[in-house]
VMD Tcl script that draws the C-alpha trace (Angstrom):
set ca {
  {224.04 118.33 -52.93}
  {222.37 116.29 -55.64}
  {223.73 112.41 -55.82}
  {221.34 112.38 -59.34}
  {223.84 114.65 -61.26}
  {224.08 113.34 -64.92}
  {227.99 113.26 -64.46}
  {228.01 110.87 -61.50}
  {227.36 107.35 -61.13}
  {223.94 106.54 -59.47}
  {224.00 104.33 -56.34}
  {222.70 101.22 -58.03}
  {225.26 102.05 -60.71}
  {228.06 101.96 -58.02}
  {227.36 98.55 -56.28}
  {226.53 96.79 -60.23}
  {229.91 98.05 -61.50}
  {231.74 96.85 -58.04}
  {233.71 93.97 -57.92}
  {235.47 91.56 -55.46}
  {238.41 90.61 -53.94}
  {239.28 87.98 -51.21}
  {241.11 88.83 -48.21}
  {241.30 86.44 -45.57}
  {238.47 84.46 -46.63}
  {236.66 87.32 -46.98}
  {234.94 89.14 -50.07}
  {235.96 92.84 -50.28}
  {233.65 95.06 -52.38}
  {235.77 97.55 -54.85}
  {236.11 100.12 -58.03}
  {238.29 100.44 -60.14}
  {238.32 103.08 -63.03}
  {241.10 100.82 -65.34}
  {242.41 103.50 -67.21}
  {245.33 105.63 -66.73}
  {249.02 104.80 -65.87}
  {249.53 107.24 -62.92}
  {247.16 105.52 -60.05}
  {244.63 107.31 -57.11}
  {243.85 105.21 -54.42}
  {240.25 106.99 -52.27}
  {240.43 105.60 -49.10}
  {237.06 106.13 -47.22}
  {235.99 107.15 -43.44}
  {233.52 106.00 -40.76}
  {231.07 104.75 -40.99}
  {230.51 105.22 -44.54}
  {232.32 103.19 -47.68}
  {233.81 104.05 -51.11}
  {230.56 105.49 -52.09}
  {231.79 108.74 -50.70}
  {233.98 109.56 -53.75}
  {231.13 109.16 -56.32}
  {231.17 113.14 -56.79}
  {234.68 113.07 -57.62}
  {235.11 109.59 -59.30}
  {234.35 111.18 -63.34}
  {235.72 113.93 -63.10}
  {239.05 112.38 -61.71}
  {239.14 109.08 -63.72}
  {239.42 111.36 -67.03}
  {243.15 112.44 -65.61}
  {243.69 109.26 -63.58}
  {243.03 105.42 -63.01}
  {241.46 105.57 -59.41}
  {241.15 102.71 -57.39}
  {238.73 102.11 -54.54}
  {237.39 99.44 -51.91}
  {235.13 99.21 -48.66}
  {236.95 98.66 -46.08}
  {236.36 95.43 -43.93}
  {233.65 95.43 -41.79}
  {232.39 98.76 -44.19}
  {229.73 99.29 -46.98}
  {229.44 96.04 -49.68}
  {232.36 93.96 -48.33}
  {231.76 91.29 -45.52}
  {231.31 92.59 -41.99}
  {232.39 89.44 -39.81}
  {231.03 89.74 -36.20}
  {234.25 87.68 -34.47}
  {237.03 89.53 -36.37}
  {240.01 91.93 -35.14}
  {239.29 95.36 -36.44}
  {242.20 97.42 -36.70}
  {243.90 99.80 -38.41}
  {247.26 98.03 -38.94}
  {244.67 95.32 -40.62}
  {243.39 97.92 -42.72}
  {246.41 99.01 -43.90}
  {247.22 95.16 -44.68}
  {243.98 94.94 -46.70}
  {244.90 97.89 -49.10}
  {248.51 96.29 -49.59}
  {246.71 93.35 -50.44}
  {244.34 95.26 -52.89}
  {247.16 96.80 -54.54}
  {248.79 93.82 -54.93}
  {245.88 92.60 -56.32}
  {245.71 94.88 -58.82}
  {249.77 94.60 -60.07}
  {249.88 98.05 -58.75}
  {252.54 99.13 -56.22}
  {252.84 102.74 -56.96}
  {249.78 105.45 -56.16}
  {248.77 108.62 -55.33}
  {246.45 108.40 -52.13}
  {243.28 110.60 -51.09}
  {241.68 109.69 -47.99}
  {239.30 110.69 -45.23}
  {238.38 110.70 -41.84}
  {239.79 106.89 -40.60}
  {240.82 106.30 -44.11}
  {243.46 109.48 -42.81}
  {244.60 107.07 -40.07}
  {245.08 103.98 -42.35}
  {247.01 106.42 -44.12}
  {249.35 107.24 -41.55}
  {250.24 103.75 -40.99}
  {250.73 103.20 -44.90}
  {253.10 106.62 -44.61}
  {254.72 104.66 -41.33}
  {255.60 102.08 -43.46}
  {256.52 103.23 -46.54}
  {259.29 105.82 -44.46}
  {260.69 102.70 -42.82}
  {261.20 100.31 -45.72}
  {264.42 99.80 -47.67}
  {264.63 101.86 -50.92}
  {265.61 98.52 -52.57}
  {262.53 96.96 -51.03}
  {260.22 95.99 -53.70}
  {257.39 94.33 -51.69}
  {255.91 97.97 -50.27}
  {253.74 100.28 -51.63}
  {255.23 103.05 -53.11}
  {253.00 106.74 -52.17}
  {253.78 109.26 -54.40}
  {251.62 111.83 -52.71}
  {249.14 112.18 -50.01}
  {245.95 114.31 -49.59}
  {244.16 114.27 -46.59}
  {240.74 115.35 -45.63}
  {239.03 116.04 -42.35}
  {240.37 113.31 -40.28}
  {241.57 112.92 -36.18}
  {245.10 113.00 -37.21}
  {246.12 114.24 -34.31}
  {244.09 112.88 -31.13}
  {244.37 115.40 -29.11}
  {242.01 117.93 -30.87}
  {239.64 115.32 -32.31}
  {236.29 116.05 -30.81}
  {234.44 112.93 -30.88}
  {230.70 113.09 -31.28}
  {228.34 111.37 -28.00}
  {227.20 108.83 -30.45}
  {231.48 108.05 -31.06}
  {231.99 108.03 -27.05}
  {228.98 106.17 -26.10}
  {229.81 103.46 -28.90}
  {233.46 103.20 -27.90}
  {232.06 102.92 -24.09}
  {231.74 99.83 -21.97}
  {228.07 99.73 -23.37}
  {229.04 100.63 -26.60}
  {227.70 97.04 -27.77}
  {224.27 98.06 -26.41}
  {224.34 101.53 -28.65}
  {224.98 99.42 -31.46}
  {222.12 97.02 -31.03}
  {219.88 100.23 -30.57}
  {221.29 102.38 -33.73}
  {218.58 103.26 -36.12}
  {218.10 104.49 -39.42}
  {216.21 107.82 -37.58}
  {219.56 108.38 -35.11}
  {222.23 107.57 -37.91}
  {221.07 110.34 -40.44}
  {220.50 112.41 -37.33}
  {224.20 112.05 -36.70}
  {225.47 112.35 -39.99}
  {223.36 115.54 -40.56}
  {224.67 117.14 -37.72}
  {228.76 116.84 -38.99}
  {228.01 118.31 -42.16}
  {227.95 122.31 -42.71}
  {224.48 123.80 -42.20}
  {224.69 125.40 -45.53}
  {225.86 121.88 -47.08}
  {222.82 119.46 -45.79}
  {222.77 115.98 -47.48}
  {219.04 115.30 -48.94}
  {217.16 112.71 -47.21}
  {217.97 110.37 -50.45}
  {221.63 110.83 -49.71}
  {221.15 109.85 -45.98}
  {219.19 107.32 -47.10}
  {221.73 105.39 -49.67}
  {224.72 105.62 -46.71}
  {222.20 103.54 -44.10}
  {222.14 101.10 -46.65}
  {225.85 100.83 -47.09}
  {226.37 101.21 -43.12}
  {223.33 98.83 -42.16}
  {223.64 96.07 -45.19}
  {225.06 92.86 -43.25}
  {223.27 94.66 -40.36}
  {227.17 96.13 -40.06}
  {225.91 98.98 -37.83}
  {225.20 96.17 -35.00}
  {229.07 96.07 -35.54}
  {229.65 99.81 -35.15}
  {231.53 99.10 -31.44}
  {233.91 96.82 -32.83}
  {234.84 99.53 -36.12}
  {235.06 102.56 -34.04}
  {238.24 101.34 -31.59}
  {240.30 103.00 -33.85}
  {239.66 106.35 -31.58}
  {241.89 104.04 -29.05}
  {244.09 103.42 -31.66}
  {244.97 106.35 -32.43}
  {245.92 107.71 -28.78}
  {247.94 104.13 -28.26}
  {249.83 105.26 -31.80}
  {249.67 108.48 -31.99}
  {253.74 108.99 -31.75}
  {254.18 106.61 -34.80}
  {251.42 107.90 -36.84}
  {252.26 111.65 -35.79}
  {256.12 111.13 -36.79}
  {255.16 109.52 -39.69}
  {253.55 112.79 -41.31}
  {256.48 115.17 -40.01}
  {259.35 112.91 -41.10}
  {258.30 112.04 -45.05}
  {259.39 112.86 -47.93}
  {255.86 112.18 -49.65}
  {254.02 115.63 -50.80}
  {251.61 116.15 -47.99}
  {248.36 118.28 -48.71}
  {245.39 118.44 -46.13}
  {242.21 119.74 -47.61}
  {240.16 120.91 -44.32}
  {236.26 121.94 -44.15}
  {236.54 124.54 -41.29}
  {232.95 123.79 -40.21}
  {233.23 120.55 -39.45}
  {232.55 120.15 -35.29}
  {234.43 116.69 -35.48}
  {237.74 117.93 -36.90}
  {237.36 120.87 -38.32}
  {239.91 124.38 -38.23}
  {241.17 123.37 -34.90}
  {242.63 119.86 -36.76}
  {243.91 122.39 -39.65}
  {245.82 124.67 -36.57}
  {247.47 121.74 -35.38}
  {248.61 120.47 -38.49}
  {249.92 124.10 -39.25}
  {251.73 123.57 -35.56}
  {253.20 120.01 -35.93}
  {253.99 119.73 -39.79}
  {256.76 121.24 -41.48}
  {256.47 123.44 -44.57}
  {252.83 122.44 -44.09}
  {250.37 122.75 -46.92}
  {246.50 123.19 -46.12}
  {243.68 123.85 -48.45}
  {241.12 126.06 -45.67}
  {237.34 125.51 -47.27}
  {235.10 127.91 -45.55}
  {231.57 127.16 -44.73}
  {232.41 123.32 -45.46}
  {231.50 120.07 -43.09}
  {233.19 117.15 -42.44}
  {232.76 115.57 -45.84}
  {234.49 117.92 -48.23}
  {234.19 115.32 -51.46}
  {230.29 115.55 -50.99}
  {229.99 119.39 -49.75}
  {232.28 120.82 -51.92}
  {233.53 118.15 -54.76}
  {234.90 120.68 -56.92}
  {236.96 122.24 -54.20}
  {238.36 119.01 -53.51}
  {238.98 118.21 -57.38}
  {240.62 120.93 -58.16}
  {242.80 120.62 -54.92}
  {243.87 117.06 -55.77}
  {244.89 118.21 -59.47}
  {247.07 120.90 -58.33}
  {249.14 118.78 -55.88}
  {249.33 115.75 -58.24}
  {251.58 115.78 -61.76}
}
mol new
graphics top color blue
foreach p $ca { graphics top sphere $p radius 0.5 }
foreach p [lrange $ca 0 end-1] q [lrange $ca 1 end] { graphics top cylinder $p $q radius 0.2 }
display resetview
């Protein structure tokens, strides 16, 4: 894994480029690629940002406009301590972005909790009106490793302990040593991220000291459980091409996620990526590329 390749942005390059939105009275950090008529909107897991599609943002941007953004309480935007995390107000802020933008048709690629956000967008887009205007219209969907369904997600001890009564405590006591430890450990042993890599996603996760907020961000696990009949249905019942791009390695969700999906989903369409982690777009970028492509017109 080499974040230095000629091809890719560097991180400096990535936060100077950025630019900002409000939502809410608050400033939301995002990319935007500007050219292309068909649109790809990344939608990023936790704890990381939008910095995790910088392996795939060139390549991708020569075919489509792509369209990112750090997620509230993520990366460059703000990280409020006293605000309601959640991912129907996730899901909000990328409607907002969108409309933003003048865009209200995309293509979507997401990980992890961006997966979940997802599932709500999917929610809504299968209830609306076909002569409703105001929604975002999802052409297609590709997920990557992501607790899609609850029941098989197998949450790390750092995820329990911070979604614990003394969850608060853990965050106060999160360090640069235990974060990379922790984001080492979901990535495949034959995929290791260099200690430069770790490195630049502590700075997005710790700038606005945001991990001290890591107890608030990670009640989405409970979210998911409360939800999980909506946000379940919404992926069997759409019309929206579905693809879910799986490393099988990953100990978080990994092929026991991509079994489930095979169970629950019809016609079900799974890219299997041996040897890969939890972060297929920085393992395995080309894989994932090349994946997108073939789903999308």
């Amino acid at each position: 894994m080499n974040s230095n390749d000629d091809s890719n942005l560097s991180f400096k390059q990535w936060q100077q480029t950025g630019r900002y939105f409000n939502y809410r009275g608050h400033c939301i950090f995002y990319q935007d690629s500007l050219i292309g008529d068909n649109v790809i909107l990344l939608i990023h897991g936790f704890p990381t940002a939008s910095w995790d599609w910088h392996k795939i943002w060139k390549p991708l941007s020569k075919h489509y406009r792509l369209i990112t953004l750090d997620m509230i309480g993520f990366g460059y935007s703000d990280k409020p301590v006293d605000y309601p995390y959640s991912i129907f107000d996730q899901a909000d802020l990328y409607q907002a972005f969108t409309s933003h933008l003048s865009i209200n048709s995309v293509h979507v690629v997401a990980h992890d909790y961006g997966d979940t956000v997802t599932q709500e967008l999917i929610a809504r887009f299968n209830q609306q009106a076909k002569s409703d205007n105001t929604m975002l219209n999802l052409q297609s969907v590709c997920l990557l490793n992501g607790g899609l369904f609850p029941e098989v997600h197998k949450a790390r001890l750092i995820q329990k302990l911070l979604n614990s009564p003394v969850g608060f405590m853990v965050s106060k006591l999160l360090t640069q040593e235990k974060f990379e430890r922790s984001m080492s450990a979901v990535f495949s042993p034959s995929h290791q991220p260099s200690p430069l890599e770790l490195s630049e996603l502590w700075q997005l996760a710790s700038h606005q000291q945001g991990h001290r907020l890591s107890h608030r961000l990670i009640r989405y696990i409970d979210e998911r459980k409360i939800n999980r009949g909506r946000w379940v249905e919404a992926l069997q019942t759409t019309s929206i091409p579905l693809r879910f791009i799986n490393g099988n390695d990953d100990p978080i969700s990994g092929i026991d996620m991509a079994n489930r999906y095979q169970e629950l989903i019809p016609a079900p369409d799974i890219i299997h990526l041996a040897k890969i982690g939890h972060y297929p777009q920085l393992e395995a970028p080309d894989a994932v590329i090349n994946a997108i492509l073939e789903l999308l017109p």
